[in-house]
N, C-alpha and C positions, 0 to 999 in steps of 0.2 A: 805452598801446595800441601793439601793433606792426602797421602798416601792408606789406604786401608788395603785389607784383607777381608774378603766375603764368602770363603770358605776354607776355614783353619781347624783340625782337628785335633785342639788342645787338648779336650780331654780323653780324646782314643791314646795319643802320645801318654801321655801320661799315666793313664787306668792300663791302658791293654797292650801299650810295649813298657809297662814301668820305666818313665822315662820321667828324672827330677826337671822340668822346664827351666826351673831357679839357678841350673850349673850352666857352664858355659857351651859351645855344641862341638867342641874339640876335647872335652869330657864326660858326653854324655857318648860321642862315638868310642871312646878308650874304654868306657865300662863295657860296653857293647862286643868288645876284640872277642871273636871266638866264640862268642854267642849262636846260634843254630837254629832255634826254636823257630824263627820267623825268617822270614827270604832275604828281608834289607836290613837286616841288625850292621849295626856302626856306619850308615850311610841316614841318619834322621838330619829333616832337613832346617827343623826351627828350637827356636828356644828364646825364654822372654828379650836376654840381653841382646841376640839378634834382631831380632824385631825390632828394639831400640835403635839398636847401630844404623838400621836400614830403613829408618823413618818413619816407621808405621805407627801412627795415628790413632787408627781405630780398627777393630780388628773382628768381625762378626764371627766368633763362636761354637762349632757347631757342635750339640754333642750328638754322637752316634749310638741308637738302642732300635737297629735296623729287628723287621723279623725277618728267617731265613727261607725265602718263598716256597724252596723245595729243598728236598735232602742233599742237590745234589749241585748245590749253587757256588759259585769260584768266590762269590761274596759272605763275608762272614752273617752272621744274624745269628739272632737267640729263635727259641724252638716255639715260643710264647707270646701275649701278648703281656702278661704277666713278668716273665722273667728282661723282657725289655724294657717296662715301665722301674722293676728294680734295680736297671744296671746305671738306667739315667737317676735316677735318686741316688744312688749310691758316688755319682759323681760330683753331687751338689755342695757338699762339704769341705772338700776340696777347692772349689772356686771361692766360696766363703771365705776357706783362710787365705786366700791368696789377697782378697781385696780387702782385708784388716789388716797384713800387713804390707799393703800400699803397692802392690806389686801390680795391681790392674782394676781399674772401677768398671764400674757396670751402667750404660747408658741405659735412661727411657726414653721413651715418646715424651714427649710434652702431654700435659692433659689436657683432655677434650680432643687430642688427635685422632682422627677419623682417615684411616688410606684410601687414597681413590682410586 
């Protein structure tokens, strides 16, 4: 049975709660003790060795460089379309190293794949 994930927010985890994915998730809550900043510091719920543990197969990605539709929105978003195209770039380096050192590949389509 291949198990996936079809909406995983590695790189918000990562980028915008600084959260190393690479530790395990009984050390990324311990760094977290007493942290403030955000509402669920030391309740994060994934990390790559979890994922492992839990079967997960393939795991679709998402990154978030929402805009923020109004001033007054519960959802976070940048103020631009500009500063959102820069926050998803700024994430892409990041995924790079990870899959040089072997820690998660990157599927395609097959070519010539056309979705119906």
């Amino acid at each position: 049975m291949l198990i996936f994930d079809a909406h995983l927010d590695l790189a918000m985890n990562a980028l915008e709660w600084n959260r190393d994915l690479t530790r395990s998730i009984d050390e990324i809550r311990q760094r977290e003790n007493g942290m403030t900043d955000k509402p669920d510091r030391g309740k994060g719920t994934v990390c790559l060795s979890e994922m492992r543990r839990g079967g997960i197969g393939l795991c679709v990605a998402t990154q978030i460089a929402r805009i923020e539709h109004n001033a007054y929105s519960p959802i976070f978003g940048w103020r631009s379309q500009e500063q959102a195209w820069r926050r998803h770039k700024d994430s892409l380096p990041g995924t790079a190293r990870w899959r040089k050192r072997g820690r998660w590949r990157r599927s395609r389509m097959p070519k010539g794949w056309r979705g119906t």
